[in-house]
C-alpha positions as CSV (number, residue, x, y, z in Angstrom):
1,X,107.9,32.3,98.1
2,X,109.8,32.5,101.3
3,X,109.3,36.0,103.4
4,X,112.7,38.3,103.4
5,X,113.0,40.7,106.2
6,X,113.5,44.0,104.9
7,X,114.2,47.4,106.9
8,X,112.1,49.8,106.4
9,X,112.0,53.4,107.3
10,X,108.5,53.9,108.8
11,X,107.9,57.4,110.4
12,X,110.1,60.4,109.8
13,X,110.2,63.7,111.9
14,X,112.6,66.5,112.0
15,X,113.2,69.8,114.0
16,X,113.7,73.3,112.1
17,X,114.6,75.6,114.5
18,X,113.1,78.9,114.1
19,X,115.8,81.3,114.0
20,X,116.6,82.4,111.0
21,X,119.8,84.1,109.8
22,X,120.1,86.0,106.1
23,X,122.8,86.5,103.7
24,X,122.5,90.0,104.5
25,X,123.1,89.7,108.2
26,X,126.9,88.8,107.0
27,X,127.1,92.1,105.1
28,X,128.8,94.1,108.0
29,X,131.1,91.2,109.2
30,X,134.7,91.2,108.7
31,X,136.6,88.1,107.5
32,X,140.0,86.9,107.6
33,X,141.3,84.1,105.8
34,X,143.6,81.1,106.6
35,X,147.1,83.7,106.9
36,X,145.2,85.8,109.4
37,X,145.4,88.4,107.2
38,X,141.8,90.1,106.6
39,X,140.2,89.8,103.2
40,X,140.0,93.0,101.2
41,X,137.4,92.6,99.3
42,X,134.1,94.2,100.9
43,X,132.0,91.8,102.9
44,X,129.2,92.1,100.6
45,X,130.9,91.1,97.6
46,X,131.8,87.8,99.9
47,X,128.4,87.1,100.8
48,X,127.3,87.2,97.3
49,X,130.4,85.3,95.9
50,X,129.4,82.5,98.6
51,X,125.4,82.5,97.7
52,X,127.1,81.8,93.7
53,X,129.1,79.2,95.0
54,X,127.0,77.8,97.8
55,X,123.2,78.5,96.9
56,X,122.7,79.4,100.6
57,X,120.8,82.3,101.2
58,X,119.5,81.9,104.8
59,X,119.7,79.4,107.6
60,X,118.3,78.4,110.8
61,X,119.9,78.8,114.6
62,X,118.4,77.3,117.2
63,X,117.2,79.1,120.2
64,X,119.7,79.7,123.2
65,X,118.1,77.5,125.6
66,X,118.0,74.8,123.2
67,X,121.0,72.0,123.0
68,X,121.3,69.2,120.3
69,X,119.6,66.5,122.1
70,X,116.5,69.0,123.1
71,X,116.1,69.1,119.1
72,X,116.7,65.4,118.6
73,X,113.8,64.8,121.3
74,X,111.4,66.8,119.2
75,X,112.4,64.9,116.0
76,X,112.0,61.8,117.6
77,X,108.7,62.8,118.8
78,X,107.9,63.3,115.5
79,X,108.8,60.3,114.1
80,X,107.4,57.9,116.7
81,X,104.1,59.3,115.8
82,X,104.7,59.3,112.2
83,X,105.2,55.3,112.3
84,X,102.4,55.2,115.1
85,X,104.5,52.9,117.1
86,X,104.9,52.3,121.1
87,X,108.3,54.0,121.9
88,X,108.7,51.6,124.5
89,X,108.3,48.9,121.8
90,X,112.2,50.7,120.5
91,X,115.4,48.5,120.4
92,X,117.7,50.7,120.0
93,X,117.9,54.5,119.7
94,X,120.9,55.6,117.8
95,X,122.3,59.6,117.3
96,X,124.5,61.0,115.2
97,X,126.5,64.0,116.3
98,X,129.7,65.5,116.1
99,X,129.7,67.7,119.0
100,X,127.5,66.9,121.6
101,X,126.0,69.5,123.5
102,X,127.2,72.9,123.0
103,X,125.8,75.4,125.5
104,X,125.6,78.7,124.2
105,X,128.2,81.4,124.6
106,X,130.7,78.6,125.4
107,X,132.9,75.9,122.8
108,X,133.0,73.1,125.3
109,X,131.4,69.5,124.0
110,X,128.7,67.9,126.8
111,X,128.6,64.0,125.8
112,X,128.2,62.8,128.8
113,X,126.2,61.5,129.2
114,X,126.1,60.4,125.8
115,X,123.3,62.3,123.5
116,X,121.6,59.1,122.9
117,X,121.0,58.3,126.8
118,X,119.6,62.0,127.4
119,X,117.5,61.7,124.4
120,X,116.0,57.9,125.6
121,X,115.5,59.7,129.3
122,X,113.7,62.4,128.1
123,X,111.1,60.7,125.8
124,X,110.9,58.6,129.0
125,X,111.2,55.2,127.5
126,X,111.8,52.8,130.5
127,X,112.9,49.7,129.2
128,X,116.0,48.7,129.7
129,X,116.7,46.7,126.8
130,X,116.1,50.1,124.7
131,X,119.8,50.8,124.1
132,X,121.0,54.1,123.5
133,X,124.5,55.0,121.9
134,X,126.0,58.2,119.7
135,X,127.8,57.9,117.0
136,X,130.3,60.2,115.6
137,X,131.4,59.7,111.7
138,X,131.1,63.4,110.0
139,X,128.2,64.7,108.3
140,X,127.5,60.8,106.8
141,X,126.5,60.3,111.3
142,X,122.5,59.0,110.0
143,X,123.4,57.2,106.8
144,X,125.9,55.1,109.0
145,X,122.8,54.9,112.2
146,X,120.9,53.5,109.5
147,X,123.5,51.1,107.8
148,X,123.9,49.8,111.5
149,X,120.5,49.9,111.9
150,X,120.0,47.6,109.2
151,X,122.9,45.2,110.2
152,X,121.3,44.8,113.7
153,X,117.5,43.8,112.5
154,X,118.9,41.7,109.3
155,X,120.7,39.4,112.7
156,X,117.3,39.3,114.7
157,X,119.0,41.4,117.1
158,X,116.9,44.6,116.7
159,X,113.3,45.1,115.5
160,X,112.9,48.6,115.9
161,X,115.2,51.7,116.0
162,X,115.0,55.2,116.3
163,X,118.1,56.6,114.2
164,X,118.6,60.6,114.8
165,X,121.0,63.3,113.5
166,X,121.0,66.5,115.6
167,X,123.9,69.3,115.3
168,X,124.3,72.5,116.8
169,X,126.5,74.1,114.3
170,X,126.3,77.6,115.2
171,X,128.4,77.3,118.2
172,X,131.4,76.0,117.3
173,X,131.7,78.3,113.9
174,X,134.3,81.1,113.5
175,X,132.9,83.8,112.4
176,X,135.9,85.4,111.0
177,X,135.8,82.4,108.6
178,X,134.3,82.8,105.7
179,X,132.8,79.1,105.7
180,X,131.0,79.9,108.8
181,X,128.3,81.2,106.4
182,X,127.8,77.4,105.3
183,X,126.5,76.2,109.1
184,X,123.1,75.9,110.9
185,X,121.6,73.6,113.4
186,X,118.7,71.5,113.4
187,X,117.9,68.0,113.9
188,X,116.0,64.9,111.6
189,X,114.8,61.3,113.0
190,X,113.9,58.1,111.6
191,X,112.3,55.2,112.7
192,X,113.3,51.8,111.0
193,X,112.0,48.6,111.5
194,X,112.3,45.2,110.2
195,X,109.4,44.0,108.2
196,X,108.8,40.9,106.1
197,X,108.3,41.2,102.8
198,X,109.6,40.3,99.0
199,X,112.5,41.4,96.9
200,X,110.0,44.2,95.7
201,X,108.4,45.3,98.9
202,X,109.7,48.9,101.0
203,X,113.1,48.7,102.5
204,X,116.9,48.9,101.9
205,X,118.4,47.3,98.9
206,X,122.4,48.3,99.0
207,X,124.7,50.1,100.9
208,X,128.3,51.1,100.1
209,X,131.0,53.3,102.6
210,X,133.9,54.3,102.6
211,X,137.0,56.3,104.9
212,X,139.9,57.8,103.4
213,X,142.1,59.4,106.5
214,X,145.7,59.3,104.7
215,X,146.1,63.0,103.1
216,X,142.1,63.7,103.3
217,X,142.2,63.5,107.2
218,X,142.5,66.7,108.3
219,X,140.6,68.1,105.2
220,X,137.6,68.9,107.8
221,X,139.0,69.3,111.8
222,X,139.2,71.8,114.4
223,X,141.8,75.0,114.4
224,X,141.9,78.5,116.1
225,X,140.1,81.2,114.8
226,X,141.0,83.0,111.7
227,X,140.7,86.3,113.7
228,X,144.6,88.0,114.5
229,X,144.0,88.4,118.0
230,X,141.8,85.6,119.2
231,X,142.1,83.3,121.7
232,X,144.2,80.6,120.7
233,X,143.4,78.1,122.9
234,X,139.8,77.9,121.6
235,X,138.9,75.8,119.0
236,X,136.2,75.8,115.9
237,X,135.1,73.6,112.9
238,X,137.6,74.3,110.3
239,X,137.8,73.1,106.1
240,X,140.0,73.4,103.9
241,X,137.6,74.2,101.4
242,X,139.1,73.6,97.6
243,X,140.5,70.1,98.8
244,X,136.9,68.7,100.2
245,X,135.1,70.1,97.1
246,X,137.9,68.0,95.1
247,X,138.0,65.3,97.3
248,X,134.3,65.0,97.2
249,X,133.7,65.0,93.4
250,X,136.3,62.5,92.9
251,X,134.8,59.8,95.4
252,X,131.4,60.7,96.0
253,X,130.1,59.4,92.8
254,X,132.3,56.4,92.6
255,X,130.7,55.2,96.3
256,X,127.2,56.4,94.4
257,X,127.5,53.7,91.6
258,X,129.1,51.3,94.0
259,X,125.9,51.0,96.1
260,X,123.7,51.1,92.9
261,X,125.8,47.7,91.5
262,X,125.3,46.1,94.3
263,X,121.9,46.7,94.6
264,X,121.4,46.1,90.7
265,X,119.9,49.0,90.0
266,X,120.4,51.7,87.2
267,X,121.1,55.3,87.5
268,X,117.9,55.7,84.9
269,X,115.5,53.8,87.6
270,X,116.3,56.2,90.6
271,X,113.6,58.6,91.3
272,X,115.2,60.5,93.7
273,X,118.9,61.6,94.8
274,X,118.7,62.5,98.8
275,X,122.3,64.2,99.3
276,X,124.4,66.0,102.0
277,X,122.9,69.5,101.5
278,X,126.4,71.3,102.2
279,X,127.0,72.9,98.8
280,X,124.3,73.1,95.8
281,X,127.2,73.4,93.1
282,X,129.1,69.8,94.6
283,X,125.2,68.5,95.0
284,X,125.0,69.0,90.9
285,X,127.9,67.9,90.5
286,X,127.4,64.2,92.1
287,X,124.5,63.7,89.9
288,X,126.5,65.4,86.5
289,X,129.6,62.8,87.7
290,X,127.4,59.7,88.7
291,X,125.7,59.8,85.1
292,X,128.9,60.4,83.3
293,X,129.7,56.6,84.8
294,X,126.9,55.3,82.9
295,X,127.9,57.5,79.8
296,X,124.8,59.6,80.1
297,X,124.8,63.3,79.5
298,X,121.0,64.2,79.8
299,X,120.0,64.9,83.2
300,X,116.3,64.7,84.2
301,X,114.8,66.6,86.0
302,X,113.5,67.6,89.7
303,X,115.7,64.5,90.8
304,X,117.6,66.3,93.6
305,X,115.2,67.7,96.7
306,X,117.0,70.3,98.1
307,X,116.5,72.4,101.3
308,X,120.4,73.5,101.4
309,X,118.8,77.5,100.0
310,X,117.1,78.0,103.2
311,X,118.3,75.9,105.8
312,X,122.0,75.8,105.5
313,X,124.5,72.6,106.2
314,X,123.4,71.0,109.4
315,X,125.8,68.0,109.8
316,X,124.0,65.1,110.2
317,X,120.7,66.2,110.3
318,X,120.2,68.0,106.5
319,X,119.2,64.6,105.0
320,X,117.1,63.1,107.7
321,X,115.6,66.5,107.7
322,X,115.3,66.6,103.8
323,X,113.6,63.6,103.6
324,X,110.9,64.1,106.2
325,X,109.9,67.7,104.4
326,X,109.8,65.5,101.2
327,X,107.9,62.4,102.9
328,X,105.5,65.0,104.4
329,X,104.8,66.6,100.6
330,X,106.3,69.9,101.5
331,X,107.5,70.0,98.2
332,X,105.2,69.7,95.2
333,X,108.0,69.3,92.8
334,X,109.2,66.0,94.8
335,X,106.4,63.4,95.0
336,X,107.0,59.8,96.2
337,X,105.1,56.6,95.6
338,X,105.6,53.1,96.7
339,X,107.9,51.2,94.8
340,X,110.0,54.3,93.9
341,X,113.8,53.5,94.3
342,X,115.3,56.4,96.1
343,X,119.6,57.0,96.9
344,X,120.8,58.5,100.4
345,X,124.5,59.6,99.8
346,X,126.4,61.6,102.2
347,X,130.0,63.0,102.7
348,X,132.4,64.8,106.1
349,X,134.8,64.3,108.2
350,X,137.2,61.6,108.5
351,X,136.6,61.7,105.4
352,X,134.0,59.4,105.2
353,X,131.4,58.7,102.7
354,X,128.5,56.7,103.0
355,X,125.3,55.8,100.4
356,X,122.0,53.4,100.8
357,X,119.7,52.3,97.9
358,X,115.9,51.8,99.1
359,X,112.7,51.4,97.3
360,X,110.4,53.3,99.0
């Protein structure tokens, strides 16, 4: 039988900054919603109304010396010595941001130069064929580093990359806006190599993606702070909630089965669901919508990992992050064994929406 290449993900690593930031720690603050007129209801009763909806209850800031690509360093760390691997033996080394770096106390991006170039310096990989670039595509940032990822080993023209999400959240959130609540920072890594094996051995199966920036453009996008009297001139990550949750549950699930067709796979065989941890209620309601395409009702269960509860929505880095915690066994409920057939599915900005099938 001939050899196929497949691409593999072989070390993972992630960086959970240690800062962490309760529910409660909201109770005091005062909110304002999209008018500028301040919400009535007591701060508490918003909190709690967001846990309901959200399933947050804490999440983590990172430390104010500490910038995106100091996070995605330790990551990547991480997962070079996960996959034992020479990091000068890396191709390519590709990040996923949306920001940059955001120093602390200010709202100006630093991606210059790029997060990818800093990141390569500072591991202190020397060889110039390495190549480092960011990429920016919403919160889907690793799924797509990994889809590329994939398209440069499956031409011979990579054999091994380090794929990174890192975000910094907490400093470009309004925190007159209720949705500010949803935000953290942290960072997750990947290395992904190509690797001959069978149709059955490790590695990517099926991808599917998709943009829709007609109406659904400015859905997620940067606006003034809610606050009457704010500066103006300063900007912060803005969504208009209702309309992304809508937006999401439409398509989401429709790019979910499109990636499982192609890989010709059913919903039944996947053993786990790793999705954008930016809202447990959508999260649930991906899987109830994806099985109501194959006309199933009965969900099973532990099929969903989920760190959204304690760790918040950081961008690009909550399934990277998600997965190494699973891959590590830091969740008992959410075993993997080779030969399991996993889905990565990710929504944001753009909006974009992004999926891969792999068999573990």
């Amino acid at each position: 039988m001939m050899a196929l290449l497949r691409t593999v993900i072989t070390g993972t690593g992630s960086y959970i900054p240690p800062h962490i930031k309760t529910n409660k720690d909201f109770a005091e603050q005062v909110f304002y919603a999209e008018d500028h007129e301040k919400i009535a209801a007591p701060s508490t009763e918003i909190v709690e109304k967001f846990k309901d909806i959200t399933g947050i209850e804490e999440r983590r800031y990172v430390g104010n010396e500490f910038t995106a690509s100091d996070m995605g360093v330790i990551a990547a760390k991480h997962a070079i010595e996960n996959a034992g691997i020479d990091p000068e033996s890396i191709d390519q080394i590709i990040v996923a941001h949306n920001f940059g770096n955001v120093l602390k106390n200010t709202i100006q991006s630093d991606a210059v130069p790029s997060l990818a170039s800093r990141i390569k310096s500072e591991l202190g990989i020397r060889n110039p064929n390495c190549i480092a670039y960011d990429i920016l595509f919403g919160c889907p940032g690793w799924i797509l580093g990994v889809t590329q990822a994939n398209a440069f080993i499956q031409s011979g023209l990579a054999k091994k990359v380090l794929v990174i999400g890192t975000e910094t959240l907490s400093r470009v959130i309004d925190q007159y806006d209720r949705d500010s609540m949803i935000f953290s920072d942290g960072a997750g890594a990947t290395i992904v190599e190509g690797i001959e094996g069978d149709k059955k051995s490790s590695g990517i199966i099926a991808q599917s993606m998709q943009s829709h920036c007609v109406d659904e453009v400015n859905y997620i996008n940067m606006g003034k702070s809610y606050m009457p009297d704010a500066d103006s001139s300063i900007r912060y990550i803005k969504m208009k909630g209702r309309k992304v949750y809508e937006y999401a549950i439409k398509n989401v699930p429709i790019a979910m089965k499109a990636c499982l067709d192609e890989a010709g796979v059913h919903v039944s065989d996947v053993k786990k669901f790793f999705l954008h941890q930016a809202n447990e209620k959508m999260d649930e309601g991906f899987i109830k919508a994806l099985f109501k395409l194959y006309g199933i009702k009965e969900i099973p269960a532990n099929i969903m990992p989920m760190s959204i509860h304690l760790l918040g929505n950081s961008s690009v880095a909550t399934i990277p992050t998600l997965y190494d915690l699973v891959h590590r066994g830091e969740y008992d409920e959410h075993q993997l064994e080779p030969g399991d057939i996993i889905l990565f599915a990710s929504v944001g900005a753009g909006m974009n929406i992004n999926a891969i099938c792999y068999r573990v």
